[in-house]
N, C-alpha and C positions, 0 to 999 in steps of 0.2 A: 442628535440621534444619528447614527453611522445608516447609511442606505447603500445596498448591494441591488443593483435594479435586476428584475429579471433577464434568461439568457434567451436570445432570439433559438439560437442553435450551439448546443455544447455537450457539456458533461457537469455533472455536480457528480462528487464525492461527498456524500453526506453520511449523519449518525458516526462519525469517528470518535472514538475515544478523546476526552479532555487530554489535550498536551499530545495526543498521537499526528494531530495534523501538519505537524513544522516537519517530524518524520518523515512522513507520505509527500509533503511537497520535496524536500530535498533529495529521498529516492528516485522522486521519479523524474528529479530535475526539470521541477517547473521555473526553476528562477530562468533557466537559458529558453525555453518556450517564446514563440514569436509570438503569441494572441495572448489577449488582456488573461491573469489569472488573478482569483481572490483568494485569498488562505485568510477564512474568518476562525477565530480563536475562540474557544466559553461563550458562543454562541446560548441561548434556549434552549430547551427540547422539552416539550410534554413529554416526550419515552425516554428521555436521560437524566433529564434535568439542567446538565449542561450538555453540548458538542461541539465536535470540531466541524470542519467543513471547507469544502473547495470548489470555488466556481472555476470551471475553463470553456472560455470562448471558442467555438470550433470545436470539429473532434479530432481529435489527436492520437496517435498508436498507445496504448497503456499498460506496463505490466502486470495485470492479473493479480497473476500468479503471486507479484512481491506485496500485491496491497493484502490478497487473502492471509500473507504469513504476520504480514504484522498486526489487522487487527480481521478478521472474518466474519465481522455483525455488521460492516460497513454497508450501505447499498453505491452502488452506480447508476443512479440517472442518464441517461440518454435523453436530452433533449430537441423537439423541433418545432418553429412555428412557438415558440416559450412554451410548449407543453412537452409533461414526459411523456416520450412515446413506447422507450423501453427500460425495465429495470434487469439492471445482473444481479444476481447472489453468486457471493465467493463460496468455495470451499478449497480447505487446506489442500494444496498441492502432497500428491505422493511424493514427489521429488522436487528441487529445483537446481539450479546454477547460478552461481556468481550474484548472489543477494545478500548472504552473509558469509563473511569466511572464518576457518575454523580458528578456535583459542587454543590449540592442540600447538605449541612455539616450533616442535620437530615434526609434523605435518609437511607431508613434498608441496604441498599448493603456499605452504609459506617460505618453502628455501627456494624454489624450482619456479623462474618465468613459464608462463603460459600456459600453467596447469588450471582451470576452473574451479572454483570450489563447486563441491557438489555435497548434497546431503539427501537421505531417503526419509519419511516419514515413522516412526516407531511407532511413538503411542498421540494418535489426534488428540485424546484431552487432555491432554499435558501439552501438547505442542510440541515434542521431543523427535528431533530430528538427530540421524549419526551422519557423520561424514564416512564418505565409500573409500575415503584412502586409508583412515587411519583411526576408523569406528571411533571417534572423540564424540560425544552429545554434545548436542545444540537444544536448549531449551529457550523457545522464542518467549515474551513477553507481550 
């Protein structure tokens, strides 16, 4: 039986989409993170049936804004003393920077160093985001 003990003081990412969690760890580059992190795969879930999941020891600065675009039903745990003390809910950024960049091949952020990707939100249930250089969609999954 695999045993992930509980966290004195951290963060769990929990309720992640089956298969979205190797995503959200490599986004948000836990592998280079100094403190112990767990990336549990098909995990359980009474409310999913499967999930994903990530312990991180300590708290650490975390992008938001890139966990809300890729999947938005996630919770954040805040952990202290092994209990939660705080929960976040995501909601889809109006805008972001440099989380995805565009499929647009004549896009200036793809010929031109040090331009940002940037996109605006369109339509929330679709997830449909454009790019401000070159109105190309962005439909997140």
């Amino acid at each position: 039986m695999l045993r992930i003990t509980s966290l004195k003081k951290g963060i769990v990412i929990d309720h992640i989409k089956p298969g979205m969690g190797y995503k959200i760890f490599k986004l948000l580059e836990l592998d280079e993170a100094d403190c112990r992190v767990a990336l549990i795969i098909n995990a359980d879930s009474e409310k999913l049936g499967r999930k994903d999941l990530i312990k991180i020891e300590n708290e650490i600065d975390l992008d938001l804004q890139a966990l809300s675009i890729l999947d938005e039903n996630l919770t954040i745990n805040i952990i202290e003393d092994e209990k939660i003390t705080r929960k976040i809910e995501l909601n889809l950024p109006e805008e972001f920077e440099d989380i995805f960049s565009c499929k647009n091949p004549r896009c200036i952020t793809n010929s031109e160093r040090n331009i940002p990707n940037k996109f605006k939100l369109l339509d929330e249930k679709k997830k449909l985001y454009k790019c401000e250089y070159c109105d190309h969609f962005l439909e997140v999954e």
